[in-house]
C-alpha positions as CSV (number, residue, x, y, z in Angstrom):
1,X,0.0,0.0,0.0
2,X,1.6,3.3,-0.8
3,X,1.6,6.0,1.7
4,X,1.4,9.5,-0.1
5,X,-1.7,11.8,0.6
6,X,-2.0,15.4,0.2
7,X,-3.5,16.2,4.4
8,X,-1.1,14.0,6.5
9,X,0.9,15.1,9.6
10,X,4.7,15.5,9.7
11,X,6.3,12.1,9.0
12,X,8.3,11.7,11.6
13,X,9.7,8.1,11.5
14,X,9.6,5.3,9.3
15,X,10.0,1.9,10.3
16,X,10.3,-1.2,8.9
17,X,6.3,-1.6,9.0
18,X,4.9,1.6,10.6
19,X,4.9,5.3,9.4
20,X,4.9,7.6,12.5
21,X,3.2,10.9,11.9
22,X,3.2,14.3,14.4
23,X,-0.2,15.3,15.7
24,X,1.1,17.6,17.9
25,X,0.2,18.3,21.7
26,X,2.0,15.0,22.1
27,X,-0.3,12.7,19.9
28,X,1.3,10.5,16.8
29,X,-0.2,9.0,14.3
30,X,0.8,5.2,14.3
31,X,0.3,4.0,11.1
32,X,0.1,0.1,9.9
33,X,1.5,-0.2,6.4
34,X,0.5,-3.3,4.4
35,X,4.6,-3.9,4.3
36,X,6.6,-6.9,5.4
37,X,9.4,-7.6,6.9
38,X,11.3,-11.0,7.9
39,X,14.8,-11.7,9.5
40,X,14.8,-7.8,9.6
41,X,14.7,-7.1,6.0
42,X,11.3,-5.6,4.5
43,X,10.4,-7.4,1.5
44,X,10.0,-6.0,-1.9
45,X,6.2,-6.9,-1.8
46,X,3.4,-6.7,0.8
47,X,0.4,-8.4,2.6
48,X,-2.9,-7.0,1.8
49,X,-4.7,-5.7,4.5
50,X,-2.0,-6.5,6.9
51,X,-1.9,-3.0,8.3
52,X,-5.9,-3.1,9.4
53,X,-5.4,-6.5,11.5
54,X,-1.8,-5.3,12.9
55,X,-4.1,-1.6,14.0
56,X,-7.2,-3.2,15.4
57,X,-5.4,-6.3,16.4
58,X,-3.6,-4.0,18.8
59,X,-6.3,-1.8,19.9
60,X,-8.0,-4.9,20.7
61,X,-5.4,-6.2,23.3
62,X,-4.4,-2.7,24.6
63,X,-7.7,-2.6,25.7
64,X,-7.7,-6.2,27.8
65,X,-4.2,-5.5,29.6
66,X,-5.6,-2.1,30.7
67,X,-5.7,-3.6,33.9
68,X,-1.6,-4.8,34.3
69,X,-0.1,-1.5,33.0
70,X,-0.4,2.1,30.9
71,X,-0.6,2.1,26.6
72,X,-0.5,4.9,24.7
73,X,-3.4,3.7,22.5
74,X,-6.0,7.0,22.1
75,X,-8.1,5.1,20.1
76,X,-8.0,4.0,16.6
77,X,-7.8,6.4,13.6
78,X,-11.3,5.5,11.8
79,X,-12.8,5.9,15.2
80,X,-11.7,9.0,16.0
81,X,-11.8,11.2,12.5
82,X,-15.2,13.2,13.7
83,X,-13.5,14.7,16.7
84,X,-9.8,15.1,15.5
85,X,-9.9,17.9,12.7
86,X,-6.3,16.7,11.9
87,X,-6.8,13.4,10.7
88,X,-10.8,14.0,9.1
89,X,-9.3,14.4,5.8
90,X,-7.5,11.6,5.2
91,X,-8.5,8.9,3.4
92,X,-10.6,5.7,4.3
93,X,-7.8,3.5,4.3
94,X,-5.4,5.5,5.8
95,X,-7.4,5.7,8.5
96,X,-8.2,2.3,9.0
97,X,-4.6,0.9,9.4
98,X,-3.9,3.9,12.0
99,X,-3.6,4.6,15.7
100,X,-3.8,7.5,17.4
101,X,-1.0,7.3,20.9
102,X,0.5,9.2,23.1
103,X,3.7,10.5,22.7
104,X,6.2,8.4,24.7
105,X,10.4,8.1,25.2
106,X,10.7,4.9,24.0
107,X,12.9,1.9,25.7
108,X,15.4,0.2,22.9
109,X,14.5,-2.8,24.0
110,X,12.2,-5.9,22.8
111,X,11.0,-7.2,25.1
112,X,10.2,-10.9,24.1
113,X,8.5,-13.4,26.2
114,X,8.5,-17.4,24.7
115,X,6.4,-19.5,26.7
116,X,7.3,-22.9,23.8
117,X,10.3,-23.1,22.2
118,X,10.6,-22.8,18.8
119,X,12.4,-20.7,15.8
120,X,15.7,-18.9,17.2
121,X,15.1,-20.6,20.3
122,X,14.9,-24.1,19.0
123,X,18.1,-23.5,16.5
124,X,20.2,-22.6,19.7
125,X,19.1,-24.7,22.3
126,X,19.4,-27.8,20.0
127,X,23.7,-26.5,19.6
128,X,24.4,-25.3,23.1
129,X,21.2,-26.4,25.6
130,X,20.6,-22.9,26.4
131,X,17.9,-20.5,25.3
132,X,18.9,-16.9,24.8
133,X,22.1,-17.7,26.4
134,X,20.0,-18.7,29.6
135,X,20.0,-22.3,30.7
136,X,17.3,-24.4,29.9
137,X,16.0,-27.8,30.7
138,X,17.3,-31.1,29.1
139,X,15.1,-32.8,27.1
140,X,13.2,-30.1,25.2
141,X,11.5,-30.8,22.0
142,X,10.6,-28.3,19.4
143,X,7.4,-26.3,20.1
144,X,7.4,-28.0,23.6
145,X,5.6,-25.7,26.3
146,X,8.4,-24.2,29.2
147,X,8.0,-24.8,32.4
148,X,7.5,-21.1,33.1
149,X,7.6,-18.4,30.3
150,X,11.0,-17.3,30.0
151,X,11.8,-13.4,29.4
152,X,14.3,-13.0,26.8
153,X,15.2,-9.0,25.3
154,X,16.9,-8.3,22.2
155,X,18.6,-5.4,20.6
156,X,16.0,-2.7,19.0
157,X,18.0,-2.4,15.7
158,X,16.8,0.4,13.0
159,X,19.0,-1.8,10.5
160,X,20.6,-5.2,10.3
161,X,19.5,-7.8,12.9
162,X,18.5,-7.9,16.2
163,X,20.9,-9.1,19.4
164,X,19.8,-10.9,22.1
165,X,20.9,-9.0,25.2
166,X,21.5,-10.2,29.0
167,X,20.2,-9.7,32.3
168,X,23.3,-7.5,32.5
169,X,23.2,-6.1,29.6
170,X,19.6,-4.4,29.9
171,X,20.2,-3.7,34.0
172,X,23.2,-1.0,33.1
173,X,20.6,0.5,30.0
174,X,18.0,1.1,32.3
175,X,18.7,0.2,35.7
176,X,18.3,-2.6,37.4
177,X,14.9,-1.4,39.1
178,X,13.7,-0.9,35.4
179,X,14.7,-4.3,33.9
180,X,13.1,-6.1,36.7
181,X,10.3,-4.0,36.1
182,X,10.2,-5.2,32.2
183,X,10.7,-8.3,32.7
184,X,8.5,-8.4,35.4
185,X,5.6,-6.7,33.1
186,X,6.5,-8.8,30.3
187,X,5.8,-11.9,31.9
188,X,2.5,-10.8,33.3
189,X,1.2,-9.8,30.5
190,X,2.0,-12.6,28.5
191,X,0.4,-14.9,30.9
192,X,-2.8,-13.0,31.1
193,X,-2.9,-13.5,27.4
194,X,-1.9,-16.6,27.1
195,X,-5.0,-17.7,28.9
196,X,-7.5,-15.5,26.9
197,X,-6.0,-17.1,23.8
198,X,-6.1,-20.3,24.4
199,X,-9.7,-20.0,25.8
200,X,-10.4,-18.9,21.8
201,X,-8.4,-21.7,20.2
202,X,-5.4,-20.1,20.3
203,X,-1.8,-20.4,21.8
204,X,0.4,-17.8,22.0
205,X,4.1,-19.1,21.8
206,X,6.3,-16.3,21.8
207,X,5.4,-12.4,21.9
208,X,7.2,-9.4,21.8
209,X,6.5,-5.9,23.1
210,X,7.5,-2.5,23.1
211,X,7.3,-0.5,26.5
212,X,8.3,3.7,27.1
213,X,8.3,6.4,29.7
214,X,5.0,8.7,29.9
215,X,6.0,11.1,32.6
216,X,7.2,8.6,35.2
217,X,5.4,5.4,33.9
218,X,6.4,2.5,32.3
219,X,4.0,2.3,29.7
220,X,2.6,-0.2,26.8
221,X,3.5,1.0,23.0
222,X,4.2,0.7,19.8
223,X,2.3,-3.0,18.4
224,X,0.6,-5.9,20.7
225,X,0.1,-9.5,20.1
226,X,-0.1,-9.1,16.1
227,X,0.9,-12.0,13.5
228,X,4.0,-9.7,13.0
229,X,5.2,-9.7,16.8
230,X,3.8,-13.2,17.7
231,X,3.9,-16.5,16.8
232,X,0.0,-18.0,17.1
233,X,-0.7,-21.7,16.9
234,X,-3.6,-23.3,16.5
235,X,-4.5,-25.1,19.8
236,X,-6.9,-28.0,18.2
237,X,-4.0,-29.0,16.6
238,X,-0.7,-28.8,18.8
239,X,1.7,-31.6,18.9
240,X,5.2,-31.0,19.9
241,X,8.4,-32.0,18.4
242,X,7.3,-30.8,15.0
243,X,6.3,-27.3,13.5
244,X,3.3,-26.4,13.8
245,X,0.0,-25.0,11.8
246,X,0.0,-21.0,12.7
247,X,-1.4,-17.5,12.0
248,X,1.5,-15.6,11.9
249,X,4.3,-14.3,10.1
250,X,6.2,-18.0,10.1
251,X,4.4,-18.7,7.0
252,X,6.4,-16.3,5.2
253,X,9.7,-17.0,7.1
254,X,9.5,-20.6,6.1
255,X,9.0,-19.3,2.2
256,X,11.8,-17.5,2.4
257,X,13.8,-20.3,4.5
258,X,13.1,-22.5,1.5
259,X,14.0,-20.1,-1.7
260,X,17.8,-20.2,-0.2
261,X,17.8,-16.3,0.5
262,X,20.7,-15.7,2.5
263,X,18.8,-13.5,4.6
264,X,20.7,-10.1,3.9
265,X,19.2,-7.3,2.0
266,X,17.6,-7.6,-0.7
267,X,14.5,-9.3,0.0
268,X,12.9,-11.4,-2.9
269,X,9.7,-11.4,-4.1
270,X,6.9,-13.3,-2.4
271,X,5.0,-15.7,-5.1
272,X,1.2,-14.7,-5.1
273,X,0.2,-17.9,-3.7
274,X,2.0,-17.0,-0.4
275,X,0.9,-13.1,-0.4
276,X,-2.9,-14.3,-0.5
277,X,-2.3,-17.3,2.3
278,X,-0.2,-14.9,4.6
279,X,-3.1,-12.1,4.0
280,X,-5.7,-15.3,4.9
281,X,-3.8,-16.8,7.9
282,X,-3.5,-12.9,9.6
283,X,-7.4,-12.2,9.3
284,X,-8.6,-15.5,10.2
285,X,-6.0,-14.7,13.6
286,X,-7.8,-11.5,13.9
287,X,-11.0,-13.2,13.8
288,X,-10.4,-15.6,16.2
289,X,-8.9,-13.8,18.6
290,X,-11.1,-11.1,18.5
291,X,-14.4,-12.3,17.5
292,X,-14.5,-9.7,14.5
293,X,-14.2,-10.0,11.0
294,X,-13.0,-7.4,8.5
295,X,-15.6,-8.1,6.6
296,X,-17.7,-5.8,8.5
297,X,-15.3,-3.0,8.5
């Protein structure tokens, strides 16, 4: 989807996914492009309507961990056009893939929680045992379920890849009271939502979040619980020691996994086969998870 209209807001940032726009009084425009990206390179080519689910996907769960800690979510684009004279112009589809947040110094960290192991994990506790450099029990299969979900940051990098980081590592970025904090968060959150999902059919293996400072608060930004920042698994289904049927991004990782890209820039291009199942697998995610269809949009 391209991303040029005459009536929008300062571009401020552009991300690998998300165009961040200035709204002023400390509001930004969050918006969810229809691109891709996987092993940290966008591809050439993206997901239709990918942006909507990643928006409302994320409203959606901002609004059910309300509870745990502060987001930044205002509210959604689309439902806030008739009182925000800045964003009344723009178009429809804009609109729909957008979130309107609070401003917020944001914390270079992701924050990743696995409750299975599976992906990165798998590849290096099948070498070394460990998981993120962090021991882990013997006798793990792929996809098997941890004993307790294990917090495990990485690197925020703008370009190239990601890096997991230590205990240590994070403590002297932000303090030791604020890593325990993150982690602490992390886990809670991951838990709580790990238990809604799976009551819809869903489990939630891995996640990764975003968190930053409003005033003094640790607060809840960026994405949540998307097909971009998760991996979701079908529940009905689930059998360990084997990859497993999901709604989420893996579909596309496995492509490339199996076109011998090397992973560096660039990207190929996704058959349109794999563009219309990725676009399939992320709505019907969004539909069970939330009970909504897009559809009805």
């Amino acid at each position: 989807m391209t991303l040029l209209y005459s009536d929008v807001p300062d571009l401020i940032h552009r991300g690998k996914v998300r165009d961040t726009h200035d709204l002023g009084d400390d509001l930004l425009l969050m918006v969810a492009t229809d691109r891709i990206s996987a092993f940290d390179v966008v591809l050439p080519n993206g997901i239709p309507n990918k942006g909507i689910v990643l928006a409302r996907m994320s409203s959606f769960w901002f609004h059910q961990i309300q509870g745990i800690i502060p987001h930044h979510l205002i509210g959604l684009g689309d439902e806030l056009k008739d009182t925000m004279p800045k964003i009344a112009s723009m178009p429809t589809p804009i609109l729909q893939r957008s979130m309107v947040v609070k401003r917020a110094k944001r914390i270079d960290i992701e924050c990743i929680v696995r409750g299975y192991i599976t992906g990165s994990a798998w590849s290096e506790y099948s070498k070394h045992g460990t998981i993120s450099g962090k021991e882990a029990p013997a006798g793990l299969r792929n996809c098997d379920m941890l004993p307790e979900p294990m917090f495990t940051p990485t690197t925020k990098a703008e370009e190239g890849h990601d890096e997991n980081m230590s205990d240590e590592e994070v403590a002297s970025m932000v303090g030791e009271k604020r890593a325990k904090e993150l982690a602490a968060k992390s886990i809670s959150i991951y838990k709580f939502v790990q238990r809604l999902a799976q009551e819809r059919g869903i489990i939630i293996a891995d996640t990764k979040m975003e968190f930053g400072i409003i005033g003094e608060d640790l607060t809840l930004i960026d994405e949540l619980l998307t097909p971009d920042s998760s991996r979701f698994w079908d529940a009905s289904s689930y059998m360990p020691g084997q990859n497993q049927p999901n709604y989420d991004k893996q579909f596309v990782r496995d492509w490339l996994d199996e076109s011998g890209w090397n992973k560096e820039p660039p990207a190929p291009e996704l058959p349109s086969d794999i563009v219309e199942k990725t676009s399939l697998r992320y709505e019907e995610a969004y539909r069970r998870l939330t009970g909504k269809s897009l559809s009805n949009l």
